[in-house]
C-alpha positions as MATLAB code, in Angstrom:
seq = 'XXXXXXXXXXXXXXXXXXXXXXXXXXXXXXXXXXXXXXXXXXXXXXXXXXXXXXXXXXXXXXXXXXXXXXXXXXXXXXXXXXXXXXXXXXXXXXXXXXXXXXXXXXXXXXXXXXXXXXXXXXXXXXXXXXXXXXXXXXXXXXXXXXXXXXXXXXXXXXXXXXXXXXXXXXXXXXXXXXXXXXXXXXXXXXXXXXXXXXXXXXXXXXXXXXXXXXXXXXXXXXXXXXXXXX';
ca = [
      -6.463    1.533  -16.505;
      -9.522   -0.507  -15.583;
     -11.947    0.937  -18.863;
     -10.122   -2.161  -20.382;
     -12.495   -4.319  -18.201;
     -15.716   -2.289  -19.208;
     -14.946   -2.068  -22.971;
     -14.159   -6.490  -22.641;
     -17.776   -7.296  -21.970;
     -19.780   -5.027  -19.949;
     -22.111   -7.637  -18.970;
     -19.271  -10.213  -17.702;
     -19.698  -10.303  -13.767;
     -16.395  -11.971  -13.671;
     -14.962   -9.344  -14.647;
     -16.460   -6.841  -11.893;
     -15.902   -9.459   -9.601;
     -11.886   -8.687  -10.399;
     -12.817   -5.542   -9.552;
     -14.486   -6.060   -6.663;
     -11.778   -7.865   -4.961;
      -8.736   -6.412   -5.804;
     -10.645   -3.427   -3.196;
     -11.068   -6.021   -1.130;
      -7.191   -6.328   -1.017;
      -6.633   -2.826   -0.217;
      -9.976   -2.430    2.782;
      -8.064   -5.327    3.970;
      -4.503   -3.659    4.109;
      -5.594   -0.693    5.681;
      -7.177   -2.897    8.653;
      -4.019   -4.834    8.929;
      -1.898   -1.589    9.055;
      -4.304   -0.139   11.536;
      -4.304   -2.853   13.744;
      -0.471   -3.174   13.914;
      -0.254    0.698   14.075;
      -1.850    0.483   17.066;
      -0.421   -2.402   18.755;
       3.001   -0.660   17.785;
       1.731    2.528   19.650;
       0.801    0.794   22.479;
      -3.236    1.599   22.101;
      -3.848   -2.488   20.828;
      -2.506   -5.537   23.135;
      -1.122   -7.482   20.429;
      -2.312  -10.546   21.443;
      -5.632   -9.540   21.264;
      -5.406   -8.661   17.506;
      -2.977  -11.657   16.723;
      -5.575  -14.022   15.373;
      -7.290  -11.471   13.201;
      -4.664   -9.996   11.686;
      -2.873  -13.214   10.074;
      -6.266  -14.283    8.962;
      -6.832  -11.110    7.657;
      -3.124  -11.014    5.625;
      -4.166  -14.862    4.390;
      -7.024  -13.532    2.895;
      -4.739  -10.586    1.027;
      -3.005  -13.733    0.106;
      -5.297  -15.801   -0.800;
      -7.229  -13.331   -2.706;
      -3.791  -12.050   -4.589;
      -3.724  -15.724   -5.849;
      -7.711  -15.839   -6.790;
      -6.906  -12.830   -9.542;
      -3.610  -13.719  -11.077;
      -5.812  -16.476  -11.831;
      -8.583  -14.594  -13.376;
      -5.768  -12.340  -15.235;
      -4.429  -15.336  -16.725;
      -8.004  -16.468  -17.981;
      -8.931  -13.119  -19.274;
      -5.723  -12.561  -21.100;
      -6.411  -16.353  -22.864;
      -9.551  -14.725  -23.787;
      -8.729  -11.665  -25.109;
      -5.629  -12.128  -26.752;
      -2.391  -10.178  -26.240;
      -4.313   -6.783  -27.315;
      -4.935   -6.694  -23.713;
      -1.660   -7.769  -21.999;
      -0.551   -4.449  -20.961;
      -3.068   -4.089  -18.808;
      -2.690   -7.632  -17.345;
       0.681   -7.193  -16.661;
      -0.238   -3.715  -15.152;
      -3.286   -5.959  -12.778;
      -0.830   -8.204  -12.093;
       1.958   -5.430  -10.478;
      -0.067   -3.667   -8.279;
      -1.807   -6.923   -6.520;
       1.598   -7.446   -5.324;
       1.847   -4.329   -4.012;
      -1.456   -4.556   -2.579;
       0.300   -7.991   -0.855;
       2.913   -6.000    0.197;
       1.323   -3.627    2.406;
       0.034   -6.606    4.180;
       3.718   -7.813    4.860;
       4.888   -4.641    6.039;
       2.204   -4.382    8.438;
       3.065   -7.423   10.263;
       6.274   -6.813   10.044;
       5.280   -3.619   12.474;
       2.975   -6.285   14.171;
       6.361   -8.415   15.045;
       8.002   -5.097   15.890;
       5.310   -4.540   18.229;
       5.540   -7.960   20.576;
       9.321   -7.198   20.116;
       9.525   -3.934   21.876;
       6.260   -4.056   24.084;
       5.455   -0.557   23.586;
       8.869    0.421   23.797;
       9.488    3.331   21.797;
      11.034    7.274   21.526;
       8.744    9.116   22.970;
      10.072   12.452   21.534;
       8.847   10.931   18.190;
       5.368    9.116   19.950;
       2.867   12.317   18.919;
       4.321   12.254   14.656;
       3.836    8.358   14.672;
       0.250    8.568   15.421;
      -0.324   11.688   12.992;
       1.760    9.631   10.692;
      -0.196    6.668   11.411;
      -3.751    8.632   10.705;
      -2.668   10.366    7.550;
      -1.594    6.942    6.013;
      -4.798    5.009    6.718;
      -6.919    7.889    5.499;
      -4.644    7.639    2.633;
      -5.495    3.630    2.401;
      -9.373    4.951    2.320;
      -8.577    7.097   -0.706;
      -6.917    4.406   -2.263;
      -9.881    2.453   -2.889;
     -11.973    5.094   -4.334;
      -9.194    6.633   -6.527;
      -8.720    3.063   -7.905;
     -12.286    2.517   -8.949;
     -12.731    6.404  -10.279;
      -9.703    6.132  -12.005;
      -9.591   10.025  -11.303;
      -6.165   11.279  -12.814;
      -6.189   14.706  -10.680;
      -6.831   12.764   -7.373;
      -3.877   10.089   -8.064;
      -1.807   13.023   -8.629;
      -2.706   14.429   -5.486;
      -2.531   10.806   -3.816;
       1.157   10.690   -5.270;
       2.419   14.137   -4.439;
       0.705   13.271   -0.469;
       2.636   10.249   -0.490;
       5.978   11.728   -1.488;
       5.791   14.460    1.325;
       5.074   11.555    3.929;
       8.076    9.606    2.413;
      10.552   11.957    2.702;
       9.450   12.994    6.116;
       9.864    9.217    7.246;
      13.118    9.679    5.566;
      14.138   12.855    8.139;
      13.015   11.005   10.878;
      15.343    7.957   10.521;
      18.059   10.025    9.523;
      17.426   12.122   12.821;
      17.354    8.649   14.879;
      20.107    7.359   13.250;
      22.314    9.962   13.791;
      21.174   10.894   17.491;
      24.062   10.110   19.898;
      21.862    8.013   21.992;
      21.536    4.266   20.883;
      18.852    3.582   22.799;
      16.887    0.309   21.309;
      13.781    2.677   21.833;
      15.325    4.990   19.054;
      15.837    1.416   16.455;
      12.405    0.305   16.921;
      10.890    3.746   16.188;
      13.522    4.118   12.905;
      12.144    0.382   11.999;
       8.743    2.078   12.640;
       9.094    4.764   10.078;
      10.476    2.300    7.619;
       8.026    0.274    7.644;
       5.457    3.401    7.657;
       7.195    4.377    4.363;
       7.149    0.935    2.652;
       3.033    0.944    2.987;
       3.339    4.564    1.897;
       5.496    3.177   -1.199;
       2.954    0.684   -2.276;
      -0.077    2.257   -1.775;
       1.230    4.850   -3.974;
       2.283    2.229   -7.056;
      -1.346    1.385   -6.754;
      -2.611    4.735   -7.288;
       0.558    5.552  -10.003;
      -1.050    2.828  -12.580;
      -3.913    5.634  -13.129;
      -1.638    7.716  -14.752;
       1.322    6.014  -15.508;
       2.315    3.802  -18.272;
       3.523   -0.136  -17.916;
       7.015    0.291  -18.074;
       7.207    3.000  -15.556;
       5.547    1.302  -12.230;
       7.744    0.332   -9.560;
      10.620    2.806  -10.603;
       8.658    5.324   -8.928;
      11.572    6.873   -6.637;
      13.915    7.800   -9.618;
      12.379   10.801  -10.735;
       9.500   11.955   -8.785;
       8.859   15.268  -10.739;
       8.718   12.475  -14.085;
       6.042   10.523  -11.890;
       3.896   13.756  -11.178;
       4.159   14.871  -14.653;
       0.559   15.007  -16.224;
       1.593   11.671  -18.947;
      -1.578   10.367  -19.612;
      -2.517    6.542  -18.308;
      -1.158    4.235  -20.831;
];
């Protein structure tokens, strides 16, 4: 996706700068999940992290905002030879954005249930919780390799983590107890899978086409297909 930006103008350090921050955006959602993680698994006193982490998620924001505007510019620029890659930019910022949201929506869950959660369930959370923020890491050098085999494997890693969120809900949901312990963890695991489901439309736009991102959950043996980045 991003050879677009080399074969523009090499030499344009706006350009790079693009680049540069859109990483930014994820580094920053992976500290934002971690530190809500935590709080949510009772290792973080969420007041302690409070300040941080909505500065943190204004600057996602904020920095969202800084390259639709440089998108906009560059596709003035260039001309509408170059749109589908704008438009492609311009998707996966917001999921970027979105893994910020989620995350403090698991920071709210946190001062909501003040540690209060299944413990049956405790030990997967935090494996859970350590397999998606090394995922996060991956993220940011599978963006800037634009390595096709890796976003595969990013993709088929993410899909396995999904679906066990999935059996985990279902498993909460259907338990005979309605403990609020059980509803906070299922809200847990939702909002686990929601980072999972962005982080992997970032990684998809490696090897998927325009039309297809965000319609990743239709067809998942269509969205591991080799198809080329379009």
């Amino acid at each position: 996706m991003f050879k677009w930006l080399q074969r523009l103008d090499p030499n344009s350090s706006g350009l790079a700068k693009m680049m540069r921050e859109f990483g930014h955006m994820i580094d920053d959602g992976q500290h934002i999940f971690d530190a809500a993680a935590n709080a949510f698994l009772g290792g973080t006193d969420p007041e302690v992290i409070r300040s941080d982490l909505f500065k943190t998620d204004k600057r996602i924001n904020h920095t969202e905002q800084k390259i639709r505007r440089e998108i906009l510019v560059h596709g003035t620029v260039y001309g509408a030879t170059e749109l589908p890659v704008c438009l492609k930019l311009m998707s996966i910022v917001k999921d970027a954005e979105r893994i910020g949201d989620y995350s403090k929506n698991l920071f709210d869950l946190a001062v909501l249930t003040q540690k209060s959660h299944d413990d049956d369930f405790y030990a997967d959370l935090v494996e859970l919780k350590d397999r998606i923020s090394a995922m996060l890491r991956k993220a940011t050098s599978i963006y800037g390799s634009q390595d096709g085999d890796q976003a595969r494997a990013f993709m088929r890693e993410g899909d396995q983590l999904q679906d066990h969120c999935d059996e985990k809900i279902e498993a909460l949901i259907t338990s005979k107890s309605g403990s609020g312990e059980k509803a906070a963890t299922a809200l847990a695991y939702r909002y686990f899978k929601r980072v999972l489901a962005h982080s992997i439309n970032i990684i998809s736009s490696v090897v998927m086409p325009l039309d297809q991102l965000d319609y990743l959950d239709e067809d998942k043996r269509t969205r591991l297909g080799d198809q080329g980045s379009k």
